[in-house]
N, C-alpha and C positions, 0 to 999 in steps of 0.2 A: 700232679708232679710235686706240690711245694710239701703234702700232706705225705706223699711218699717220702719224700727225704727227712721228712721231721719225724716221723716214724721211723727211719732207721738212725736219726742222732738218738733221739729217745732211747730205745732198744740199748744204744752204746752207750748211754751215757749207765746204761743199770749194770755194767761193766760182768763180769763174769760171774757165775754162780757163788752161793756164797761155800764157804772151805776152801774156796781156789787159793792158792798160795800168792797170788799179783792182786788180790781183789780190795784197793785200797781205795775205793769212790766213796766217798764222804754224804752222809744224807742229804750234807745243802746241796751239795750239785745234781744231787736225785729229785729236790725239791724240785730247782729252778730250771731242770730238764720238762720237768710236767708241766711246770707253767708256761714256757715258751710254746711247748706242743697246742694246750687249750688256747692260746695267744694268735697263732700261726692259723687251729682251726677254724677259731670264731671271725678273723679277718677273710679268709675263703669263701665263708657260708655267706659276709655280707656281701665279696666283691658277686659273686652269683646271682645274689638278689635285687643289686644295682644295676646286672650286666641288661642291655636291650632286650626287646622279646626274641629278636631275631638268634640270640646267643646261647637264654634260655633252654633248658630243656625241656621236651614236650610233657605236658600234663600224659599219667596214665588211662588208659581207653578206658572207658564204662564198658560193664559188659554188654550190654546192649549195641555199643560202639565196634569192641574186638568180634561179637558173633558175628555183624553184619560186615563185616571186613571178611570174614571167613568165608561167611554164603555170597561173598562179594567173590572171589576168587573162584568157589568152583562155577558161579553161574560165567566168566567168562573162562573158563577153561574148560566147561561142558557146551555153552549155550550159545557162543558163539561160531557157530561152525557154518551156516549159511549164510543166506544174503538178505534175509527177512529178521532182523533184532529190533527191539524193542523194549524198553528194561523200562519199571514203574516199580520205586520202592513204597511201601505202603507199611503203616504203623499201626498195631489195635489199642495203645494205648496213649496218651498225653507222656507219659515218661518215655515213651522210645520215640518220641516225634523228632527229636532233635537227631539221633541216629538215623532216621529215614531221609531227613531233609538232607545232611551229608550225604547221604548214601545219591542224592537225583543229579548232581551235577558231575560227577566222573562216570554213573551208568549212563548218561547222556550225551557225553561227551562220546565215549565207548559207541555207540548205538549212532552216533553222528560217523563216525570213522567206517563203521561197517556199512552203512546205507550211502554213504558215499554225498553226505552232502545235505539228506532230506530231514527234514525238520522232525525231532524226536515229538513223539506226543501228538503227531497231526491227526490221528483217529482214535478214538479210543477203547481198540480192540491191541491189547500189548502181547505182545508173541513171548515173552519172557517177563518175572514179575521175582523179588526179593522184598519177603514179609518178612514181620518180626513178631514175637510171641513168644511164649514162656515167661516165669518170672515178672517182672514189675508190666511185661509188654501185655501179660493175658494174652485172650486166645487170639487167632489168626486173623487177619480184615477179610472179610465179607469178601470176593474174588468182582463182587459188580460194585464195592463201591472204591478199589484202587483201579478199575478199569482195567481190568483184566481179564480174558476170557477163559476158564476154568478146563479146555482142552490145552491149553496151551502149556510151555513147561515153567514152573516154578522154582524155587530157592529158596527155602524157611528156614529162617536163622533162628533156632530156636532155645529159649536159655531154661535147660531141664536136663533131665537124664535121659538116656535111650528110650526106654520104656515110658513113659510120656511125649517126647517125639513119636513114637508111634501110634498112640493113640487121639494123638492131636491130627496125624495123618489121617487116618478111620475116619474120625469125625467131618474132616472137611470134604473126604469123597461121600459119605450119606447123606451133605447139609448142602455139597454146592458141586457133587460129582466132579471135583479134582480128583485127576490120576497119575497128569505127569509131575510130582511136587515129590523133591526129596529134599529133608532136613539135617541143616547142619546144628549140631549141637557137639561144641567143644573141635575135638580132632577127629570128630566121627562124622560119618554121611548116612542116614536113616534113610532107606525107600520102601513103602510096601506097597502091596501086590492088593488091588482090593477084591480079584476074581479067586486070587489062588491061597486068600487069606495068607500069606507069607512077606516077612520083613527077610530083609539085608541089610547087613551092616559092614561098611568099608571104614577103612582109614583114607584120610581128606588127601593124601599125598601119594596113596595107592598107583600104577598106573592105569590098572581098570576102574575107575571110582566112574568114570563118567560111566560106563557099560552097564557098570550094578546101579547105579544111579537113575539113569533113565533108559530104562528096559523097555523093549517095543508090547505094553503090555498087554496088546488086544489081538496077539497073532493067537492067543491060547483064550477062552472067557471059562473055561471048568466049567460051562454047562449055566452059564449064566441068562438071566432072562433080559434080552431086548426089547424094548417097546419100537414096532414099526409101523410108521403112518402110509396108509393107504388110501386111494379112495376108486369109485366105481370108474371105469374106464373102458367102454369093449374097442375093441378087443383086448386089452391088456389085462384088466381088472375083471373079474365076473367073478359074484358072487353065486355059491354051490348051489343049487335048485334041491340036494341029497340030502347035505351036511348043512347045518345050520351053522355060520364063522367061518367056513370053509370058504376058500378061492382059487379060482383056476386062472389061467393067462400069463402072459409070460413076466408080469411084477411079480404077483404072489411065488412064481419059480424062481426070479434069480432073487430075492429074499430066502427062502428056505435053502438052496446051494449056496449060496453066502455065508450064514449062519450055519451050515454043515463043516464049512473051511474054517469060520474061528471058533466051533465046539460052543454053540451059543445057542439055546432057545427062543425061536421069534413068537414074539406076542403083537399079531397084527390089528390095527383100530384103523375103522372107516371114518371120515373126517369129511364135511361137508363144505361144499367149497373151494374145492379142483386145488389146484394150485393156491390159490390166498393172493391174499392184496393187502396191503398195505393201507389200516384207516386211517384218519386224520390225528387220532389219539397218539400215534406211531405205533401200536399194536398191526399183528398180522393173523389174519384168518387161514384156514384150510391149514395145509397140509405143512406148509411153512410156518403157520402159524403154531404148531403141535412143536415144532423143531426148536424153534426162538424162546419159546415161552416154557421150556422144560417137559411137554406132556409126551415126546417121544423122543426117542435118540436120535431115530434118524428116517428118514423118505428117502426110498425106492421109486417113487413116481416118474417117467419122464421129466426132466426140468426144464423148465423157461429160467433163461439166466439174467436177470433185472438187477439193477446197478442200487434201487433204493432196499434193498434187503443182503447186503455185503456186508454189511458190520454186525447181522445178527445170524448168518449161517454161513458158513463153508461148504462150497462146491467142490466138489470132488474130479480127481482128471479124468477124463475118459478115456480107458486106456482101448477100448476097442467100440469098433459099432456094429449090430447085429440089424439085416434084415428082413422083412416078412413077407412071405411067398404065399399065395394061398392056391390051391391048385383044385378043380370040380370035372366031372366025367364031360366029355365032350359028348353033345348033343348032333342028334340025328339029323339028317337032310329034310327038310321040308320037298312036298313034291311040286310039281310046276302047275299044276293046276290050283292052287293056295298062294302064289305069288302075287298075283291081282289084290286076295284077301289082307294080305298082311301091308300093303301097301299104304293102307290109311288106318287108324286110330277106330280101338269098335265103339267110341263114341260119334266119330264120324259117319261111320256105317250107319247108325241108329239114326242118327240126323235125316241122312238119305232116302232110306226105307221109311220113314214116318212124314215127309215129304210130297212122296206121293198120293199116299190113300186121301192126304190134309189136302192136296189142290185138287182133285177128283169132290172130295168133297165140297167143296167153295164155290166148285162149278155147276154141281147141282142144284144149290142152295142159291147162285144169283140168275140160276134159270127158270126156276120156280117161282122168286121174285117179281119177275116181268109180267107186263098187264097181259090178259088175254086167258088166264087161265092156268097160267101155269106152265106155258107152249106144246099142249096135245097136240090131239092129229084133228082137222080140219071134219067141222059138223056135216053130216049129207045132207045133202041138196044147196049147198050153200054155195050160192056163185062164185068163182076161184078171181074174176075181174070185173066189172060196171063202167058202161062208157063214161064219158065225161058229158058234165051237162052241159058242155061246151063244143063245140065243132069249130074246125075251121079247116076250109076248104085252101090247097095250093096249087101251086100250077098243075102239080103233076095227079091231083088227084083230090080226091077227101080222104083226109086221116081223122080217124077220132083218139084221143087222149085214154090212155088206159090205166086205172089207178091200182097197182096190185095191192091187194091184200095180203098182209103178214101176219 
């Protein structure tokens, strides 16, 4: 205001053009108009520079300051739409660190509001992520080392021209398979397409920016190739007896029906190991393991759903459940004379049957044994009794003692 008004004495004191017929201002008062002016200035500029900070005007944003302010905006006007946020700003260079560390405490405040309470940061898998890159930032942070997982949606704020936002995208999906990541650069939003090789480009204030921005990009793949972990399973899994890599049962089917719906070629690997386990290293074997550690996109296998392997793959919902019938010609009537047969085990029977001849035998063998011979038939003429060399006479008579022979 004071700079206004001295600005319009000034102006008046240089009184009218010159030829005006009233134009009678004197140089000195043209003089000592300008000095009042530079007088009136230079007291302004110091009362400003004495004023509090609170009074002060804000310093101007770095760019690395204004982009993340920008990818600040659409990741909560795109990224906040359910009930799962998580926001992790992350920096690739020392010059944009200070922009990233602003940037953690209003995404976290944000991320407290939508969770309702739960502590930002408790895992560190981030369902949303605002990087920085371009210019003095260089290229993008590594997606494992801001803790973030690389299916999840992104925000790159990045300080370059279109045509480099895009190729900074390219890059980070062949080096860390990012897909949902669209770049802000300036008043633009960059997203590209890594199946259909195609970019878009919106204006940041668009009302479809979120649409072009994060497009559902896996309903279409152009014929792209999936890697899917499998392993031997029957009946699910069986590998071709015909076709060598070939498999029948009902995984290797809803894999190829799957991959027919998103226009995708499946590339299936046997993996030893069933499901996987979790070793002391925190490394995972099997087929989970294939998923965790980048060597496939994704398993098909029935899952066992275990609480220590949540922070390194995502289950899927099970939107239905299929099950298995197996159906075989029904067998004929036995007849009633095989009822007896079938009542015991034919190791039983063998037992039975080998039983007999064995005790028939045992019997010969401790009859043979006995003194006399062997137990023939009785020699001729050989007396069958011999009295005893003893008598003894009773009342009723004489009996003698008779000793048989056997």
């Amino acid at each position: 205001m004071p700079l206004a008004l001295v600005s319009a004495l000034f102006h008046r004191a240089q009184g009218p053009p010159p030829g005006h017929a009233s134009s009678t201002v004197s140089a000195r008062s043209f003089v000592a108009a300008r000095a009042a002016f530079a007088l009136l200035t230079a007291c302004v500029a110091l009362a400003q520079s004495s004023a509090p900070p609170a009074l002060r005007p804000p310093p101007a944003p770095s760019p690395a300051e204004a982009a993340a302010t920008q990818a600040t905006l659409v990741a909560e006007r795109c990224l906040f739409r359910g009930g799962r946020v998580r926001l992790v700003a992350a920096a690739a260079a020392a010059a944009c660190a200070p922009a990233a560390a602003a940037l953690l405490a209003p995404l976290h405040r944000r991320a407290l509001v939508a969770r309702r309470g739960e502590a930002a940061g408790s895992t560190p898998l981030a369902d949303a992520a605002v990087l920085l890159a371009g210019g003095d930032c260089g290229r993008a942070a590594p997606p494992v080392h801001a803790g973030w997982h690389p299916r999840s949606p992104a925000v790159l704020a990045y300080l370059g021209s279109v045509g480099d936002a895009e190729s900074e995208l390219r890059r980070m999906y062949s080096e860390h398979r990012a897909i949902n990541v669209a770049a802000v650069t300036g008043s633009k939003v960059v997203s590209c397409n890594p199946y259909s090789k195609m970019c878009t480009v919106s204006d940041i204030n668009a009302s479809d920016v979120c649409e072009k921005a994060f497009p559902d990009k896996t309903k279409d793949l152009h014929g792209a190739e999936v890697v899917v972990s499998l392993f031997e399973e029957v009946p699910h899994c069986i590998p071709s007896r015909k076709v060598p890599g070939q498999f029948r049962g009902a995984d290797p089917s809803m894999v190829h029906t799957f991959m027919e719906h998103i226009n995708a070629v499946p590339k299936i690997i046997i993996t030893e190991g069933n499901y996987g386990q979790r070793l002391p290293n925190g490394t995972f074997t099997g087929s989970s393991g294939d998923v965790a550690h980048g060597r496939a996109e994704l398993a098909c296998n029935s899952r066992n759903l275990k609480m220590d392997r949540l922070h390194v793959l995502e289950f899927l919902y099970p939107h239905h459940q299929s099950d298995m019938f197996i159906f075989v010609p029904n067998s004929l009537p036995l007849p009633a004379y095989t009822t007896i047969l079938v009542t015991l085990e034919p190791l039983t029977w063998a037992a039975v049957g080998g039983t007999l001849p064995l005790a028939a035998l045992v019997w010969h063998a401790l009859r043979r044994a006995r003194p006399g011979g062997g137990g023939g038939p009785a020699r001729r003429g050989a007396p069958l009794c011999t009295p005893s060399s003893t008598a003894s006479r009773s009342p009723r008579g004489p009996l003698s003692k008779i000793s048989l022979l056997h």
